[in-house]
N, C-alpha and C positions, 0 to 999 in steps of 0.2 A: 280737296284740301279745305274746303269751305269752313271756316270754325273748328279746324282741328287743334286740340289740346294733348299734350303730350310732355309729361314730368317726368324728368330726369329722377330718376328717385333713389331711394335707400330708406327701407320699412325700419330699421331701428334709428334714424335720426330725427331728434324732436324737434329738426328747422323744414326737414321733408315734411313733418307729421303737419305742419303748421299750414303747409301746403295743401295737403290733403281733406284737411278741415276746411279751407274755408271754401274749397271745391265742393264740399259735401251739403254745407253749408247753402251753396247758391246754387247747387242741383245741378252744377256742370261737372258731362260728361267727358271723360280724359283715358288718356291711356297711360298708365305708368310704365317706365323703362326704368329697371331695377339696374344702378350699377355697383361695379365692382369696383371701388375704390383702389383698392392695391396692384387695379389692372384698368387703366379709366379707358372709356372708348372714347373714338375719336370725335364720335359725336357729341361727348360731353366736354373733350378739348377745344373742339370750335363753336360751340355755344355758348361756355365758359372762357376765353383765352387766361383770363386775366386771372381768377382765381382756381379755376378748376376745379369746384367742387359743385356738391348741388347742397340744395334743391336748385333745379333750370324748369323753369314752363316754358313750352317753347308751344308763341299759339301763331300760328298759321306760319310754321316755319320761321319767328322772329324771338329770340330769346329774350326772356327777365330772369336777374339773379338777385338773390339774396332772400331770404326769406319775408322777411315785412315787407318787402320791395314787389313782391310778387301777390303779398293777402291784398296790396293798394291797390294794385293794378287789378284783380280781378272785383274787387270791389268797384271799381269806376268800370272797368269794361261790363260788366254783368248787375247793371244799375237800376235792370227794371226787378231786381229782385230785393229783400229784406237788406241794406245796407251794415257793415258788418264797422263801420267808420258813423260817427255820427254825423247829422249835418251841421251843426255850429262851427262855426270854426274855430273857436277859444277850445269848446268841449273837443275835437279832431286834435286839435295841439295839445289837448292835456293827454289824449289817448296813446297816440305817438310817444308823449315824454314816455308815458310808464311803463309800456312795450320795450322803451330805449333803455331803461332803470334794469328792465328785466332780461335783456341782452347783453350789458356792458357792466351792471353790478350782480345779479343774482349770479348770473349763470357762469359766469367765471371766479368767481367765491365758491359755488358749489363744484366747479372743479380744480379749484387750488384745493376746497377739503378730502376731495378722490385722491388727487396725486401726491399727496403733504404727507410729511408725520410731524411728530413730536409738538414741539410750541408752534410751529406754523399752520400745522394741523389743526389746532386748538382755538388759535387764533383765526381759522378759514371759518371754525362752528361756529362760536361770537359772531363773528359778523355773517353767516348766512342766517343766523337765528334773527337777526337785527336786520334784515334785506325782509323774513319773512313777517315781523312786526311792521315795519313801513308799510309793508304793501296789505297786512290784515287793517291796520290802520284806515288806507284809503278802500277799501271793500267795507269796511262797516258792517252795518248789519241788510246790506242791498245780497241781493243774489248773484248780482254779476254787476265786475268793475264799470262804474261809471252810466249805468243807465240798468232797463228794464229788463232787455235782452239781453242773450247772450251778444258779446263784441268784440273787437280788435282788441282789448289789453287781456281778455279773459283767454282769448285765443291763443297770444301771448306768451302766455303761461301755462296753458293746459297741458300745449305739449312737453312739459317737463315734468307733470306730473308724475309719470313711469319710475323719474330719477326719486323721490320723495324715500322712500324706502333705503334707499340706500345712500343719503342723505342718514338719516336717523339710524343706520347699521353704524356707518363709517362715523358720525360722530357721536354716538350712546344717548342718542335723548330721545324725543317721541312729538312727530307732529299733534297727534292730535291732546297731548297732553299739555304742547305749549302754546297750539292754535285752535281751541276748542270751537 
């Protein structure tokens, strides 16, 4: 069991995906355990109690939850490798906030605009169009949020990328026409 890595997973969800990346990212080797949500094992109810979902790492038989909560932690544990968190600590707290913008305002606007219709509907595109100007804002003309490399807010957000599409189906307008 020496450094064993082991994710709770689920291939279509972009907090697993988030997981997966930064695994990929630091070159650790893991074993994914696909679950069944509408059937949860048990193993994912006692690594989980409290929320019961994943994404779960569970590294040497000791669980972390939550997605950002899990890029941190293998980020400090897997330290001798390209750091995915900067080192300043003003730049780490700015990283954090935008990860946090992109958990708590994007990603729940884009899916108020999935399960909406009519004026709420309308009102979910407004403001996910305006979630995506903030955050083109803070990327500027850099390649990646906040620094040289790819990082923690890029990461962030990438795993949503899949949803973009249907984002611009469900509200009629066109990323790359309003985010060139």
């Amino acid at each position: 069991m020496a450094n064993e890595v082991v994710l709770l997973d689920l291939k279509l969800s972009p907090f697993a995906a988030r997981v997966r990346i930064a695994l990929e990212e630091k070159g650790i080797e893991y074993k994914s355990k696909v679950e069944d949500l509408s059937n949860k094992s048990s193993t994912l109810l006692k690594m989980n109690p409290v929320h019961q979902k994943i994404p779960v790492l569970i590294h040497n038989g000791r669980p972390i939850c939550e997605s950002m909560v899990i890029v941190q932690y293998i980020d400090e544990v897997w330290s001798h490798k390209p750091s995915l968190l900067p080192s300043d600590p003003y730049r780490r707290a700015h990283a954090r906030f935008w990860a946090d913008y992109i958990d708590k305002k994007m990603y729940p606007t884009g899916r108020n605009l999935w399960a909406s219709e009519g004026e709420l509907k309308e009102s979910s595109k407004k403001d996910l169009i305006q979630c995506f100007k903030i955050l083109e804002e803070e990327l500027g003309d850099k390649l990646y949020f906040g620094d040289e490399s790819f990082g923690y807010i890029d990461l962030a957000l990438i795993s949503f990328h899949s949803f973009f599409y249907t984002f611009e189906t469900l509200g009629n307008w066109s990323m790359v026409a309003e985010f060139p």
